[in-house]
N, C-alpha and C positions, 0 to 999 in steps of 0.2 A: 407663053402666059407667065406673069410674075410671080415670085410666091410670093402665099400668102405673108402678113407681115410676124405674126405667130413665130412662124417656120424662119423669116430670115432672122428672128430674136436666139431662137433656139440656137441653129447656125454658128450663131455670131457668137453664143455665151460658150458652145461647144470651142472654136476657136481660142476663145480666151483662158478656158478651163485646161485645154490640151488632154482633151476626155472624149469618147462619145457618150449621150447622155441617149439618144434613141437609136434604137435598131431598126432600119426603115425597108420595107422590099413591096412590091408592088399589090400585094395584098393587104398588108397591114402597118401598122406602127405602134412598137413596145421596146418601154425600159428597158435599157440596161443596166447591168448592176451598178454604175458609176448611177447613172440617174434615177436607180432607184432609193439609191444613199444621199443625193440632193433631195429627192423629195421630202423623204422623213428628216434630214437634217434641216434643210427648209422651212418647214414647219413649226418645227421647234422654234428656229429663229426668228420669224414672224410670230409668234403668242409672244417670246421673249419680249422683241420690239413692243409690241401692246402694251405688256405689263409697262415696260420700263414709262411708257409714255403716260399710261395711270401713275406710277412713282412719282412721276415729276410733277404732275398736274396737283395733284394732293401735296407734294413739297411744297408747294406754291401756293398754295393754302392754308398750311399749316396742322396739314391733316397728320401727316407724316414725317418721322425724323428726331430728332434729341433737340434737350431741355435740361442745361444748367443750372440750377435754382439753389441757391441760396438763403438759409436763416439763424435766426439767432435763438436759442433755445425756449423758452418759454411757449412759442408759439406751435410747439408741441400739442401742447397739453390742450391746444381746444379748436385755433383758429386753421393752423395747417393740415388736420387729416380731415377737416371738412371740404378744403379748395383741393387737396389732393383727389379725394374720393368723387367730387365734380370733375374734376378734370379730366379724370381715367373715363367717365362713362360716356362726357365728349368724344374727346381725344383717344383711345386706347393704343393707337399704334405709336403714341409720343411717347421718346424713352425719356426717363425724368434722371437725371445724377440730381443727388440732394448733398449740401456741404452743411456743417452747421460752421457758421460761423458770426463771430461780432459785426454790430452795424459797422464798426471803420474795417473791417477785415473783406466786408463783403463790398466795400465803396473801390478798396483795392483793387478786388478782385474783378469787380464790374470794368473799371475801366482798362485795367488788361486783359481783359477777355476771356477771364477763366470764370467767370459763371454770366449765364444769358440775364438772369433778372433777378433778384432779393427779398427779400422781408424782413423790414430794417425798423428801429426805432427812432423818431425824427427827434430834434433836428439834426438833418445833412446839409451841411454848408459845403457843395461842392455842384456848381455852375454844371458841370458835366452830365449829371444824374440828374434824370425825369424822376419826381416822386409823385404819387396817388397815395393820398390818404384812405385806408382799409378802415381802419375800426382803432377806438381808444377803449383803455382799460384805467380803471382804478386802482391806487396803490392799496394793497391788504397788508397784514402784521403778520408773519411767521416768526412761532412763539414755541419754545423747547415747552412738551407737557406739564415741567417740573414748575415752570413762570409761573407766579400769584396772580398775573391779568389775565390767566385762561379762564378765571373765572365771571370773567364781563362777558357780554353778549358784542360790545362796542370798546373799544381803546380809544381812549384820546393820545394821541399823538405826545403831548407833551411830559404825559408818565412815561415815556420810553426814554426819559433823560439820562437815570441812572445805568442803562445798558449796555453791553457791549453790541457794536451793529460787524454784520457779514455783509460785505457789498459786491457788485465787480468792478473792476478796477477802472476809471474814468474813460481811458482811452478807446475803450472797448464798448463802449455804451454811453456819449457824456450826457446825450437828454436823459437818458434813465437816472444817471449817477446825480446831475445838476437839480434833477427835478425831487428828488431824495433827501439832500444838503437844502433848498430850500424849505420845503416842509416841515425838517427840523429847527432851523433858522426862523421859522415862523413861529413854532411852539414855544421858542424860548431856548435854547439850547444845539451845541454844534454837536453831532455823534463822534463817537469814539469809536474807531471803524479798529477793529482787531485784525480781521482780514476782508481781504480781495482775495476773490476766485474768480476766475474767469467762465464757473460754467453751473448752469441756474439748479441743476442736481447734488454739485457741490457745497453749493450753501446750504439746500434745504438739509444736506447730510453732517453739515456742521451745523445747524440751528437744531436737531436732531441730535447730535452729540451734546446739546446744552454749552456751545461756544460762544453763541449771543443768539440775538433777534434776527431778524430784517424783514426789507419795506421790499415786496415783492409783487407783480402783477397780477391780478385777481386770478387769473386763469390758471396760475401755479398753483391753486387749493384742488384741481385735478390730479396732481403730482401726494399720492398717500402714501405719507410715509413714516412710518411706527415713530412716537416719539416728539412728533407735530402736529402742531393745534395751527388754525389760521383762523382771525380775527379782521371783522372790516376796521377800518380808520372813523371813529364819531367824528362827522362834523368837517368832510377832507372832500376838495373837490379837485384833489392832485389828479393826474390821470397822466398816463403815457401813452401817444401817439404812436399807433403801426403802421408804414405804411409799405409800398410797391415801388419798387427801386428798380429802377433801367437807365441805358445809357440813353443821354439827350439824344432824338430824333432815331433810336432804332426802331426802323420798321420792322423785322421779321414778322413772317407771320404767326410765327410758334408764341413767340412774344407776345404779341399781339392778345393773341385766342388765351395764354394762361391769363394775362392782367386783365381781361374783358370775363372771363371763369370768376377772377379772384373776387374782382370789384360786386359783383352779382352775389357770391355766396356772403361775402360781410353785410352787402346794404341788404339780404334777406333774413340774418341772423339777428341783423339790427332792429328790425319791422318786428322779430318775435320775441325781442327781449321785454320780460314787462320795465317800464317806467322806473328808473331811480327814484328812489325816495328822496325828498331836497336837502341839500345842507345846511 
C-alpha cells in the first residue's frame, strides 16, 4: 500500500532538514523535539507571512508607509493643521516628515526627490510639477502698535508710502513677492523694502520690533504677537494663490490619498467661509 501523501511530504522535508521531526512506532506518532521547534517556529512564520501580505496590500493603497510633505510657513497658522489633523484620522499609520521650506526650495526639492508632495505659492513655472489649486488668501497690513494707522478699522494701501516694508526675498516666494511690488505700484508708489527674511515669524518679529510694516497673508493675524496690530487692505482684491505641488504624473498612492484629504479640507473651509464683502 502507498503512503499516504501527508507521510511522503513529512518524509521528504525530514530528508531535506536532515532532522527527524516524528517519532513513529507501530502504536502511535509523536513529535520530536526537532518537530516540536518546527511547529511553534512555524507558526510564527505563517501569522509573519499574513501580516506581511496585510503590509503590502495596504502599501498599495496607500494606507500605510511615509510621506514627505513640504511648506512654506504661513500655512501654519491656519490651512496645514487642519489637512494634517484630516489626514491622521484617515491615514494614522502614514508617517508624515514635514520640511518648511520656500515655494522654489520645495520645486527643488520635489523633483529630486526629497519631499513626496508641497504647499506652495503659485505661480510655479516649472512643466515638471502637477499644481492643484487649495484656497487663496488676501494680502492684510502688519503694522508695529506704535504706527498712527492702527488706528483705522481699514488701510488703504497708498498711505503705506512713506514706510519702511519687511518682505522675503523674491527668490523664495516671486508670486508673493511680485504680487506685493504690484499693489504698491498701483497705489502710487514702489516700497522701500529695508529687509528680506526668508521666514514669515521673522518679519512679524521685526514689524514687532517697529523695523517697518508689511503686506502679509490673511492667516498670519493667527501668528499673536506682542507689539502687532493687523489691519485688512480698503479696497484690495490682491490675493495669493496656495496651491498642491507634486511631481508631473506621480501616482503613489500616499500621494494620491494626502492631495485628495488636502483638496476636501480647503473646498469645506471654503463652503464655511462667510462671503467677502466687495471691493
Amino acid at each position: 500500500m502507498a503512503q499516504p501523501p501527508l507521510s511522503q511530504q513529512v518524509k521528504a522535508l525530514e530528508a531535506e532538514l536532515g532532522v527527524q521531526l516524528l517519532q513513529r512506532n507501530r502504536r502511535r506518532v509523536e513529535l520530536t523535539d526537532s518537530g516540536r521547534l518546527l511547529l511553534e517556529e512555524g507558526s510564527l512564520l505563517l501569522a509573519h507571512a499574513a501580516n506581511v501580505e496585510e503590509l503590502l496590500r495596504r502599501s498599495g493603497t496607500g494606507e500605510v508607509g511615509r510621506l514627505a510633505l513640504g511648506y512654506f510657513g504661513s500655512v501654519t497658522y491656519d490651512l496645514l493643521p487642519a489637512v494634517l489633523q484630516a489626514f491622521r484620522v484617515r491615514f494614522p499609520n502614514i508617517a508624515l516628515q514635514l520640511q518648511e521650506l520656500s515655494t522654489a526650495d520645495q520645486v527643488v526639492a520635489l523633483r529630486e526627490r526629497k519631499i513626496d508632495i508641497g504647499l506652495v505659492h503659485l505661480p510655479v513655472k516649472d512643466t515638471r510639477i502637477e499644481l492643484t489649486l487649495l484656497t487663496m488668501e488676501r494680502l492684510i497690513v502688519a503694522l508695529p502698535t506704535s504706527h498712527p494707522l492702527t488706528a483705522r478699522a481699514q488701510i488703504v494701501a497708498a498711505d503705506l508710502g512713506g514706510d519702511s516694508f519687511i518682505l522675503f526675498p523674491r527668490r523664495n516666494a516671486p508670486g508673493y513677492y511680485d504680487e506685493i511690488l504690484a499693489l504698491c505700484r498701483e497705489s502710487g508708489f514702489s516700497p522701500n523694502i529695508v529687509y528680506e527674511v526668508a521666514n514669515q515669524q521673522a518679519i512679524i518679529a521685526l514689524v514687532s520690533a517697529g523695523a517697518g510694516v508689511a503686506l502679509v497673508p490673511e492667516s498670519t493675524q493667527n501668528l499673536r504677537q506682542p507689539g502687532v496690530v493687523y489691519r485688512p487692505l480698503s479696497l484690495s482684491s490682491n490675493r495669493l494663490s496656495i496651491a498642491l505641488a507634486k511631481r508631473q504624473g506621480d501616482s503613489l498612492p500616499v500621494v494620491r490619498n494626502f492631495s485628495d484629504v488636502a483638496s476636501a479640507v480647503a473646498l469645506s473651509r471654503h463652503m464655511q467661509r462667510p462671503p467677502q464683502p466687495a471691493s
